[in-house]
N, C-alpha and C positions, 0 to 999 in steps of 0.2 A: 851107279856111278854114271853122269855123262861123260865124261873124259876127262884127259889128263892134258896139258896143255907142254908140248912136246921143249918147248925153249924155258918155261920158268918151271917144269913140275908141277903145277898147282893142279888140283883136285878137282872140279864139278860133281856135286851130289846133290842130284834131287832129292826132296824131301817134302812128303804130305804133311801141314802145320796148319793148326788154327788156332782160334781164339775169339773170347768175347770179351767187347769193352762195357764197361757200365757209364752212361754219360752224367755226370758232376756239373749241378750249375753251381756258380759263384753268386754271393750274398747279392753281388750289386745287379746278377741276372736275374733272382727272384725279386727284388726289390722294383725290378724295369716290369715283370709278368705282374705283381698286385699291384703296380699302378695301372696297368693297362687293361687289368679286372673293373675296377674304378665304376660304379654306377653301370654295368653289364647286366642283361638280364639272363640267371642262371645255362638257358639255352647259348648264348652266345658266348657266355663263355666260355664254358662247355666246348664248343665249337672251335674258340678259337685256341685254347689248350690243346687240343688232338690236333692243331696244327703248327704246333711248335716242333723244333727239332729235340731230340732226345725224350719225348713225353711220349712213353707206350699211348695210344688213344684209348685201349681197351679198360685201361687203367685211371681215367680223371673222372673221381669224384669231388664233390661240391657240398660242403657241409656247412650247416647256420649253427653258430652255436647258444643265441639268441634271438628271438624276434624270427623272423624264415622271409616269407614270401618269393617273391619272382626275379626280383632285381637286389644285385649285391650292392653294397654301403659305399656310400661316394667320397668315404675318405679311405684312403689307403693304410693307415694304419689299422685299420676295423678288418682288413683282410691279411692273413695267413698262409704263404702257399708251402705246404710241407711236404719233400720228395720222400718216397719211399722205394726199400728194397725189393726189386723183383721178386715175385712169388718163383719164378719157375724161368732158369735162363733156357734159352734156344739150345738145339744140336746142334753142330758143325759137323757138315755133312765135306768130308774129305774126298779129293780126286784119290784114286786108286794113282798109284807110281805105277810103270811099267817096270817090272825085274830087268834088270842087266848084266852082261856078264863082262867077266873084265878078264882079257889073258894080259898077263907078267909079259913083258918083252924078254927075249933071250939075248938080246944085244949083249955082248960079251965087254962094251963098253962101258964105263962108269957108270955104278948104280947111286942114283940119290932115291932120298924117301921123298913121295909126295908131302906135302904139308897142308894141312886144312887151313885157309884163311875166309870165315865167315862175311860176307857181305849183309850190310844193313840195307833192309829193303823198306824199312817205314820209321817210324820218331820212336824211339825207342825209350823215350824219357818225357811220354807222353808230352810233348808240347806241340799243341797245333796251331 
């Protein structure tokens, strides 16, 4: 517990918390990356996939499913970009909380109970 807040009772507690997001493009986001594939020759693509936001780079492969060669098809409906599920998510490596201790007031005056009131600290309804 950080404290208690002497005039309303409210509570501070730290708390160690994490979390991983998985990043979701939207149709009309893949549909803007296969045009921009458009006549790319394999390597640059390549390239410029690992430098998109939300694409692991470890992870962009590049498959012909006819014909092959060096350079992709300069119509964009000829290209396909298909996301997939991570093989393997990250650890969440957590700060240690420091312990605390907490003495009860002996105040012989009115006792009220703390009440826990949550603060939202990020979008909690995923909208960014």
């Amino acid at each position: 517990m950080e404290g208690v807040d002497p005039n309303s009772g409210k509570v501070t507690i730290e708390i160690a918390a994490g979390g991983v997001v998985e990043y979701q493009f939207s149709s009309k986001q893949l549909q803007n990356i296969e045009n921009a594939l458009k006549n790319k020759t394999v390597n640059t693509a390549r390239n410029y996939l690992m430098q998109l936001p939300g694409i692991d780079p470890k992870r962009v492969d590049i498959h012909f499913t006819s014909g092959g060669g060096d350079t992709l098809p300069g119509n964009a409906q000829q290209i396909k970009v298909v996301t997939s599920t991570p093989g393997n998510l990250p650890n969440i490596q957590l700060q240690n909380v420091p312990a605390s201790t907490f003495t009860p007031s002996t105040d012989s005056g009115t006792t009220t109970s703390p009440t826990a009131s949550p603060t939202q600290t990020g979008d909690n309804n995923n909208n960014n």
